[in-house]
Phi, psi and omega in degrees: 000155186219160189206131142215146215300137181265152207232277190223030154316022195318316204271348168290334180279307171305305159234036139299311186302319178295313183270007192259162137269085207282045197333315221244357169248159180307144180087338169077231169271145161252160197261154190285325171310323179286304170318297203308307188304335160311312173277352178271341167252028135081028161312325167289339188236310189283133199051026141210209198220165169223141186250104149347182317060092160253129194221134172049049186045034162229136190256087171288010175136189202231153148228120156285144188226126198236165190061038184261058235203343202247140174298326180263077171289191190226160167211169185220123167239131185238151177210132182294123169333329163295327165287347253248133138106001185233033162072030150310281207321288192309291175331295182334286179266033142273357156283320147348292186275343164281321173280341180286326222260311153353261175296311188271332163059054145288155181256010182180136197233147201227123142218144177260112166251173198273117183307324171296325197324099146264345150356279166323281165341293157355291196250355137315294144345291183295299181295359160109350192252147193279159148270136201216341168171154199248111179260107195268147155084033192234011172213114193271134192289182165278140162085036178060009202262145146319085147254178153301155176220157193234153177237150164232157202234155146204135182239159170343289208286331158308269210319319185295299192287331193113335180241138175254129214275134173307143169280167169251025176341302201253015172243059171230105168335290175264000000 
């Protein structure tokens, strides 16, 4: 697998983004006008960075990495629905965490799902990044409706040692 950087790929973008159903992000299908105009005021590039997901010269989804600019970044993985379920998401993220933590040599890396996302939730897991914490009523849908949203961390010194170190959520009562 491979990752590279998107450089002027519109029509490649446009219809991954288009041709998907994004059941676990806000908004559902996006409309193509809106992508495109997203990509012409540079929502893919400024101040952050977008990657190809490449497998066998087919471009199986994308990651955005946003604030990366930031000691913490933030990030979005879409994988085209043919892919979904054959163990990208995990590969993404531990290449993730070797270009973040690696190259750009950030301390810390954050992502946030949809609490049903269990997919997600998974390869979260599988990849090595901690749950950390549960936000209820915090991630708002398409049609006004409410979910949970769950973060999982994963920082420099896990990833540099190999191990990953306990949270302390609970040891303080309150």
């Amino acid at each position: 697998m491979q990752f590279e950087l998107f450089k002027d790929e519109v029509q490649d973008l446009l219809d991954l983004l288009t041709n998907n159903e994004w059941h676990y992000h806000s908004g559902g299908i996006p409309q193509r006008d809106k992508v495109k105009a997203a990509i012409g005021n540079g929502y893919y590039s400024d101040g952050r960075e977008t990657f190809w997901l490449i497998d066998v010269d087919k471009k199986v989804g994308i990651i955005v990495i946003e604030d990366i600019d930031d000691t913490i970044p933030l990030f979005d993985i879409r994988l085209d629905a043919k892919y979904q379920g054959k163990g990208y998401g995990v590969k993404s993220l531990k290449w993730l965490q070797d270009y973040l933590f690696g190259k750009r040599k950030k301390i810390r890396i954050e992502g946030y799902t949809r609490a049903d996302n269990h997919p997600m939730r998974k390869c979260f897991t599988k990849a090595g990044f901690v749950k950390e914490g549960y936000l209820r009523n915090s991630w708002e849908n398409e049609g006004d409706t409410v979910s949970d949203t769950v973060l999982y961390g994963a920082i420099f010194d896990d990833w540099q040692s190999g191990k990953i170190t306990n949270i302390k959520l609970n040891e303080v009562p309150y």
